[in-house]
C-alpha positions as CSV (number, residue, x, y, z in Angstrom):
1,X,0.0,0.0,0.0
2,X,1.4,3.2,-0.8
3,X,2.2,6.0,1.8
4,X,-0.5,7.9,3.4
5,X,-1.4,11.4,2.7
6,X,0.0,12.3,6.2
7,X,3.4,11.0,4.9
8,X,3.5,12.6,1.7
9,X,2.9,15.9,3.4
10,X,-0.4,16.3,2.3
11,X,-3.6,17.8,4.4
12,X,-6.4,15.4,2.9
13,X,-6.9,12.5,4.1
14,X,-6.4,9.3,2.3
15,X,-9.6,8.1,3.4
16,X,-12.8,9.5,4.5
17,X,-14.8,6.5,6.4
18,X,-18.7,8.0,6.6
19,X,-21.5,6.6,9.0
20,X,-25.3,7.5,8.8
21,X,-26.4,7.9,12.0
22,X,-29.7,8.2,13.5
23,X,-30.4,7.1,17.3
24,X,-27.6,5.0,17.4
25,X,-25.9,5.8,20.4
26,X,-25.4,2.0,21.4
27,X,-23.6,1.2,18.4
28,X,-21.8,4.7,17.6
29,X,-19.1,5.1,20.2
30,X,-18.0,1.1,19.5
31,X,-17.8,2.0,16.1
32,X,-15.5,5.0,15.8
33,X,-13.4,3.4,18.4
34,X,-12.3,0.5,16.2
35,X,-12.1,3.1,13.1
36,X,-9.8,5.5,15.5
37,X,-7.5,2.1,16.7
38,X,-7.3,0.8,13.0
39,X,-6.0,4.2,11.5
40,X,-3.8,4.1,14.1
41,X,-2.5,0.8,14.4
42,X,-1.5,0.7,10.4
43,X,-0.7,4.0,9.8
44,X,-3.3,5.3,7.9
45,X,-4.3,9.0,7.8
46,X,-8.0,9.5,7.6
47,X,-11.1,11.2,9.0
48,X,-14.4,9.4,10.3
49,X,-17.8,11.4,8.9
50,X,-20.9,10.8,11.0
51,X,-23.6,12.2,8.9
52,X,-26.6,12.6,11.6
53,X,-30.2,12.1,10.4
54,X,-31.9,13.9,13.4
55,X,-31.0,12.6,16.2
56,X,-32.7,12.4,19.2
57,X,-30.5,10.3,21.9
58,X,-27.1,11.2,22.9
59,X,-25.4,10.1,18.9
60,X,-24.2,13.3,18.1
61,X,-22.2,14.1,21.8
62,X,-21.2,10.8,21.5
63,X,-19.5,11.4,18.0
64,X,-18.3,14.8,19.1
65,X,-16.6,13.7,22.1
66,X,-14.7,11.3,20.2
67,X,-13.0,13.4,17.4
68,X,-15.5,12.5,14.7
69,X,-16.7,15.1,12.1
70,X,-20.5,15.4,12.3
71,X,-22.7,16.7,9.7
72,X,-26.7,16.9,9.5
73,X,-28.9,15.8,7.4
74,X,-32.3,16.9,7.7
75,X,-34.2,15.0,5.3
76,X,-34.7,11.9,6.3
77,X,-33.9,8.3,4.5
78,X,-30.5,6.0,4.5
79,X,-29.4,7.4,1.4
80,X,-29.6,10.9,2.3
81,X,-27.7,10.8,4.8
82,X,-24.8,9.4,3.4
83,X,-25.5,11.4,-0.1
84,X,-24.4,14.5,2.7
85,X,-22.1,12.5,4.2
86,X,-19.7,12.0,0.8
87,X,-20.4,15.4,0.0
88,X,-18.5,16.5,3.3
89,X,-15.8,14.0,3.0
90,X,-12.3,14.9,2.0
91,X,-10.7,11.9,1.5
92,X,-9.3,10.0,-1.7
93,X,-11.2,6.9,-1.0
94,X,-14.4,6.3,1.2
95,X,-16.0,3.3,3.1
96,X,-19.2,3.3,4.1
97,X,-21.0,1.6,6.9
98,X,-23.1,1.6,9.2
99,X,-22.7,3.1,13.0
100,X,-24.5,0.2,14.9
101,X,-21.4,-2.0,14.9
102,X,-22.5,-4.7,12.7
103,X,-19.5,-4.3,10.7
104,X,-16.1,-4.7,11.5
105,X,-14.1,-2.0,11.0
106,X,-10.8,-3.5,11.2
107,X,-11.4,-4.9,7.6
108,X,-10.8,-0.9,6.4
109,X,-6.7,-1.9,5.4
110,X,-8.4,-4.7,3.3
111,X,-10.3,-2.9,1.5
112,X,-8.1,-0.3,0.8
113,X,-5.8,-2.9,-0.3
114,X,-8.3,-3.7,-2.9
115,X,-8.4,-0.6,-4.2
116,X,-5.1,1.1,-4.3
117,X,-3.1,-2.3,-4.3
118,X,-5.5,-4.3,-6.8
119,X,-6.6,-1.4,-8.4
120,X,-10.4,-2.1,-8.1
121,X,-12.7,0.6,-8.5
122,X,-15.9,-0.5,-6.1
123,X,-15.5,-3.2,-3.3
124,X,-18.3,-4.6,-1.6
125,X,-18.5,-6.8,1.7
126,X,-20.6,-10.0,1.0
127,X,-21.8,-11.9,4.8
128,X,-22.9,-14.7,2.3
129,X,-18.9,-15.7,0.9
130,X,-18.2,-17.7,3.9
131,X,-20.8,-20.4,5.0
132,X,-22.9,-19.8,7.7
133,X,-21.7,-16.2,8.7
134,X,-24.9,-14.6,7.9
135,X,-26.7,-16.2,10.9
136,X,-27.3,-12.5,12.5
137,X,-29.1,-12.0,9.2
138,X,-33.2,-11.9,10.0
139,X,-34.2,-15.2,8.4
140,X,-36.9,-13.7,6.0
141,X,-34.0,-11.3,4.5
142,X,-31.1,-13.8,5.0
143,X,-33.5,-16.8,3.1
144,X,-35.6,-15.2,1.0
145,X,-35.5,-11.4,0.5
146,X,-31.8,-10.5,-0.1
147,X,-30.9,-13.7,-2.4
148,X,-34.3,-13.0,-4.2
149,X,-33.2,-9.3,-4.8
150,X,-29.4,-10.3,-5.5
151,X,-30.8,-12.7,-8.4
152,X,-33.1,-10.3,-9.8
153,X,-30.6,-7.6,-9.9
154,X,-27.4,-10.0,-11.6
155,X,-30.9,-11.2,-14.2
156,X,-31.4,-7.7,-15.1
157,X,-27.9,-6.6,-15.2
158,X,-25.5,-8.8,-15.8
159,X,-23.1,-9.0,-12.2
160,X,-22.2,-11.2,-10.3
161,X,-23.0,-9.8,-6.6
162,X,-23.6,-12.4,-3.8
163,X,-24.7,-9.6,-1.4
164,X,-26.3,-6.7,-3.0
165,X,-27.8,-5.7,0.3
166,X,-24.3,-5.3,2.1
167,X,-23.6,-1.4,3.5
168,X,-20.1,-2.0,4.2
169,X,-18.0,-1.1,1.2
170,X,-15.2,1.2,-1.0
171,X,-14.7,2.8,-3.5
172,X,-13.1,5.5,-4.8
173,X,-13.5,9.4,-4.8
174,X,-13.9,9.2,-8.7
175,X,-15.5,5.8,-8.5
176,X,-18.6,7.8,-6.6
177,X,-18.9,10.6,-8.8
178,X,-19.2,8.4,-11.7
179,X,-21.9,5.9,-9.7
180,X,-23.9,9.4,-8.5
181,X,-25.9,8.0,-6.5
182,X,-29.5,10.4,-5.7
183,X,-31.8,7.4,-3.7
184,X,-33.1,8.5,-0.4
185,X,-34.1,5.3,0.9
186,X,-32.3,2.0,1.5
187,X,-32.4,1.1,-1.9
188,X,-28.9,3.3,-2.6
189,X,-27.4,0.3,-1.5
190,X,-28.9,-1.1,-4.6
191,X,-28.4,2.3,-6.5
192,X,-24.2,1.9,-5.8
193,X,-24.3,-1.7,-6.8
194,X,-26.7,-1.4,-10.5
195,X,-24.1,1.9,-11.7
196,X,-21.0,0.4,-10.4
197,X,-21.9,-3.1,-12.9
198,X,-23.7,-0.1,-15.1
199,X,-20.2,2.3,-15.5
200,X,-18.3,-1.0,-16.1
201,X,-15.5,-0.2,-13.3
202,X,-13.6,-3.3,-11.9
203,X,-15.7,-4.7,-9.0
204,X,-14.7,-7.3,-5.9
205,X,-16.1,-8.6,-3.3
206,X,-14.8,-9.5,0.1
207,X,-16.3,-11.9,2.8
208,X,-17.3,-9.8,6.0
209,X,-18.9,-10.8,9.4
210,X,-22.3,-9.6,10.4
211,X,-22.2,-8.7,14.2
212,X,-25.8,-8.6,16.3
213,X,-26.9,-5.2,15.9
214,X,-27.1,-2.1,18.9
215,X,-30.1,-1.3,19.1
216,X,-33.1,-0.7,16.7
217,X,-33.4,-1.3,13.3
218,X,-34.1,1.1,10.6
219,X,-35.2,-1.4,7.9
220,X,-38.5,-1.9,6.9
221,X,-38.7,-5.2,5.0
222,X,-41.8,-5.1,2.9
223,X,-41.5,-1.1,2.2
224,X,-37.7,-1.1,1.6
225,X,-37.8,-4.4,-0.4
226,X,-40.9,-3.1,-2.8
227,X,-38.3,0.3,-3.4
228,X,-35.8,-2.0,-4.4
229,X,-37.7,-3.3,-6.7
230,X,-39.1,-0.5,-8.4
231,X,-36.0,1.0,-8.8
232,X,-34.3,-1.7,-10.4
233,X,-37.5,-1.8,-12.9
234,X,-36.9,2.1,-13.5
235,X,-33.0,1.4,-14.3
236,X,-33.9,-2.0,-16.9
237,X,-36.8,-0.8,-19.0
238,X,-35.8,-2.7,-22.2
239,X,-35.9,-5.6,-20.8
240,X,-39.0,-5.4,-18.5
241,X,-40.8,-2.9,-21.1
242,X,-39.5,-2.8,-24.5
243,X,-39.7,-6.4,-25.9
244,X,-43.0,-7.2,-23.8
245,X,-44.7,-3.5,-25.3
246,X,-43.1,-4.1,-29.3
247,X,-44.5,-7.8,-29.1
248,X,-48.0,-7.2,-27.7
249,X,-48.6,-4.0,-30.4
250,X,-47.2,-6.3,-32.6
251,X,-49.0,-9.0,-32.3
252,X,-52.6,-6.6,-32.1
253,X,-51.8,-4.7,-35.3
254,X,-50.7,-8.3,-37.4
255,X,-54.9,-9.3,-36.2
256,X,-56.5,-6.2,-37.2
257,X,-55.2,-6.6,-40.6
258,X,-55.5,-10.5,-40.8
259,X,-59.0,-9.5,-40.0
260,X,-59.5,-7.0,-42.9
261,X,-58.0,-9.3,-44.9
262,X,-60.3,-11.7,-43.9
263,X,-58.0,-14.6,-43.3
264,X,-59.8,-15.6,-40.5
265,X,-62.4,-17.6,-40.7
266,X,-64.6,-20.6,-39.2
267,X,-67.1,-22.1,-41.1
268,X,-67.5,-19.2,-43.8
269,X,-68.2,-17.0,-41.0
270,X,-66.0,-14.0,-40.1
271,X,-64.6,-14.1,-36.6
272,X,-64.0,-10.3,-37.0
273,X,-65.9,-9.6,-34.1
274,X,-64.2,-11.2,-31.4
275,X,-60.8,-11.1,-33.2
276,X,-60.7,-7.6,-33.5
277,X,-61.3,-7.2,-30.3
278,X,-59.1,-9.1,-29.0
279,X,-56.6,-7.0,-31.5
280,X,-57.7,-3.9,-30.0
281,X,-56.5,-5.4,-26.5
282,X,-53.3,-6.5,-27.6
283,X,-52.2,-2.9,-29.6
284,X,-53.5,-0.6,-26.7
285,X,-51.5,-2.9,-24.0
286,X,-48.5,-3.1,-26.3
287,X,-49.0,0.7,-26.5
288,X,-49.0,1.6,-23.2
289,X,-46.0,-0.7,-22.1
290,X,-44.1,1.1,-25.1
291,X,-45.3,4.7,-23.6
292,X,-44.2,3.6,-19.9
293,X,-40.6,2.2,-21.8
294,X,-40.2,5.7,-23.1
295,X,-41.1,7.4,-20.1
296,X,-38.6,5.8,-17.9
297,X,-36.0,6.0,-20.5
298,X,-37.0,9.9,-20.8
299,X,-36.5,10.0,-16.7
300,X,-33.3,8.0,-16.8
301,X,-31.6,8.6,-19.6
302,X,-29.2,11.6,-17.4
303,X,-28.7,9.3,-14.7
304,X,-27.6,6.0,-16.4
305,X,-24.4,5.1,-18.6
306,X,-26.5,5.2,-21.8
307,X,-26.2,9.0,-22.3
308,X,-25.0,8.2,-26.4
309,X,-28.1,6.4,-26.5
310,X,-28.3,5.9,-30.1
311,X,-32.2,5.5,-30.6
312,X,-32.7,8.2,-27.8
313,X,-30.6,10.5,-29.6
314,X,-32.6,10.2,-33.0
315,X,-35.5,10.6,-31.0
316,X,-35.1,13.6,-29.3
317,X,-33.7,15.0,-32.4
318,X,-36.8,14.5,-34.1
319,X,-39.4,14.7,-31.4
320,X,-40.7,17.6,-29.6
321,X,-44.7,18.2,-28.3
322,X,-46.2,19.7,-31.2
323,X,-45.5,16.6,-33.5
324,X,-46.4,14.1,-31.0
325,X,-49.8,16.2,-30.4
326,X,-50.3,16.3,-34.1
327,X,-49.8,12.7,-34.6
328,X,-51.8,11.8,-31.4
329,X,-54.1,14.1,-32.8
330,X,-54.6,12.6,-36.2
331,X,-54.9,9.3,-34.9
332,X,-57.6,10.0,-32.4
333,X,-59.6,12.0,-35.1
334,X,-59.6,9.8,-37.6
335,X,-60.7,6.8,-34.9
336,X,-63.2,9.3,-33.8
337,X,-64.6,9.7,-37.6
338,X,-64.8,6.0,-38.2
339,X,-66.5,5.4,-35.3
340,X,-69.2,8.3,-36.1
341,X,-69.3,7.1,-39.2
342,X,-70.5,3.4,-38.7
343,X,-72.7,4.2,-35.7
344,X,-74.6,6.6,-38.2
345,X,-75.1,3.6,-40.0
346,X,-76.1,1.7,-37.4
347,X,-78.8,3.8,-36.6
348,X,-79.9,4.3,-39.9
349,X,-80.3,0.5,-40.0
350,X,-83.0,0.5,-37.3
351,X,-80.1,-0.7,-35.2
352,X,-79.4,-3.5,-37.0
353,X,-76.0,-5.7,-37.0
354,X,-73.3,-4.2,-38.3
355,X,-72.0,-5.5,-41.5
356,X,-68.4,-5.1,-41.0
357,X,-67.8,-4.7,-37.0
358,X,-64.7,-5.1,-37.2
359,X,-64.1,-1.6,-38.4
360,X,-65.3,-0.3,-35.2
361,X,-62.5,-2.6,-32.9
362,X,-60.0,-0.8,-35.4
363,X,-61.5,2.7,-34.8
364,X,-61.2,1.7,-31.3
365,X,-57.5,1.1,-31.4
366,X,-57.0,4.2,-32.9
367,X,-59.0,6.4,-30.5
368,X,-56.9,5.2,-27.7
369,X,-53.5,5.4,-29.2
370,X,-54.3,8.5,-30.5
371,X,-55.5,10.3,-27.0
372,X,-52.8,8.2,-25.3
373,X,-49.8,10.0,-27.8
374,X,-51.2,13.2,-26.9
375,X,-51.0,12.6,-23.1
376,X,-47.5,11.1,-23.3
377,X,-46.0,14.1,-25.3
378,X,-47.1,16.5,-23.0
379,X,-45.7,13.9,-20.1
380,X,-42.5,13.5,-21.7
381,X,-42.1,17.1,-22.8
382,X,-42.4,18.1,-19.5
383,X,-39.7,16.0,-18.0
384,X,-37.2,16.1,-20.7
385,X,-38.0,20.4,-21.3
386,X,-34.6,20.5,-19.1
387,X,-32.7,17.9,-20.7
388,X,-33.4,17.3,-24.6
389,X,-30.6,19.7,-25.0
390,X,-28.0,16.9,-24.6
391,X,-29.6,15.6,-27.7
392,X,-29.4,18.5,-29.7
393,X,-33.0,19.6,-29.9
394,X,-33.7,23.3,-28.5
């Protein structure tokens, strides 16, 4: 490991370890006191940031009394806290963890092994790498909720984390800024792990010890675990949206015109009727899962890795809320005018049958694709009025 900043003469630390903290004096003074002996006990020059969410036991004196830097967060949630925290800290690497003594801090020379030694650019602690060291784990997370999350997340993109959930990790200075992390909940854990496999830096994962917590627990399993899983669907919409949306509107437009063409048939007999309907189902589903793709991308686009976005770039080049109005507009109208047109025939007819139904399941189609277009550009122009600059539309 190369010399600390302290030898080289410098001011900054090398490292800047930072702790969310709210109520935790049980856990808070334990914690600091195994950073402060650590630091000393291999030379390393670095700070401890406690970032306090609002406090109401004796956390903060605790802290103070003990040399650490404190800071305050006044919005609540896990992730901003330590969103303040990093923006206070001075070092050139930072570990996170958490200040109820879970995690052992006298792992902070391995990780900072990792990455200046091993040059790795995010290391994570897993409590799952060594058999049966997750016992202190809750069962229903250590069983079911943090492997199902872990597998969804490597499904959707492509890593190979063990422990996704884990809040004891490193990374570097540069390595942050490029994950920019903005989730106020306990899904940033999450958040850090997606753009670290996202930003394609070099990732490792270390085996760590989960101690029994001091005193009360922050998470909330069914809340916390449905954010986690809303975020990762906001952050993999091709997958979850795209190919679902492009094959259901497929599938709906191929039957309306396999039903003008009259292809389908039982008997003699047209099954226009229930066909077209059934076509009408298909496009408007496959519609809306297309719109919702679009949306996310539109919402995500400035705070993924996809930012040359090839299709997005055409898009936004060529889109803005005028066209999508008129083209949302022109669909709706003309579904509007076939539909007035056949239901003034129907009524002429003394309400009789009509003879080719299947007319109205198309008008149908386009009515609701046409009013949903309209709704989306005015959606999406709205959310993207800040950003379509960085695709070259003014």
């Amino acid at each position: 490991m190369p010399p600390s900043n302290s030898e080289s003469g410098t001011e900054a630390p090398l490292v800047s370890i930072v702790m969310p903290c709210l109520n935790e004096e049980e856990g808070i003074g334990a914690c600091i006191e195994k950073i402060q002996t650590t630091l000393s006990e291999h030379n390393i020059h670095g700070e401890i940031v406690v970032c306090d969410n609002g406090s109401t036991d004796r956390s903060v004196e605790i802290a103070e009394s003990m040399g650490a830097r404190v800071v305050h967060q006044p919005l609540r949630g896990y992730g901003n806290a330590y969103i303040k925290g990093f923006s206070c800290a001075a070092g050139q690497y930072f570990i996170m963890g958490d200040a109820d003594d879970t995690y052992d801090f006298r792992l902070i020379p391995t990780f900072l092994e990792y990455l200046i030694d091993r040059d790795f650019d995010f290391v994570t602690g897993s409590r799952f790498l060594v058999p049966n060291k997750a016992e202190e784990n809750p069962w229903l997370h250590r069983v079911v909720g943090n492997p199902a999350i872990t597998a969804i997340l490597n499904g959707l993109f492509a890593t190979r984390y063990t422990d996704v959930y884990c809040g004891f990790r490193g990374f570097s200075r540069q390595a942050y800024e490029v994950i920019s992390p903005v989730s106020p909940g306990m899904e940033f854990n999450l958040e850090l792990a997606i753009n670290a496999g996202l930003a394609k830096l070099r990732i490792a994962e270390i085996p760590i010890h989960l101690a029994p917590r001091k005193g009360e627990s922050k998470l909330r399993t069914f809340r916390d675990g449905w954010r986690s899983l809303r975020m990762m669907l906001l952050y993999s919409p091709n997958m979850l949206f795209l190919i679902p949306g492009i094959t259901l509107l497929s599938v709906g437009i191929l039957l309306h015109f396999l039903v003008f063409a009259e292809v389908l048939q039982y008997k003699g007999r047209s099954l226009g009727v229930v066909t077209g309907i059934l076509a009408t189902i298909f496009s408007v589903i496959g519609y809306e899962i297309l719109s919702l793709w679009l949306h996310v991308k539109t919402y995500s686009w400035s705070r993924r890795f996809d930012r040359e976005n090839a299709f997005l770039r055409r898009f936004y080049q060529q889109f803005n809320l005028e066209k999508g109005l008129l083209l949302g507009g022109a669909m709706a109208l003309g579904g509007c005018g076939i539909t007035i047109w056949h239901v003034i025939g129907w009524l002429q007819s003394d309400l009789m049958a009509l003879p080719q139904p299947e007319w109205i399941t198309f008008a149908a189609t386009l009515t609701i694709i046409g009013f949903g277009s309209m709704f989306s550009s005015l959606f999406i122009s709205s959310m993207s009025m800040r950003k379509v600059g960085s695709y070259g539309q003014d």
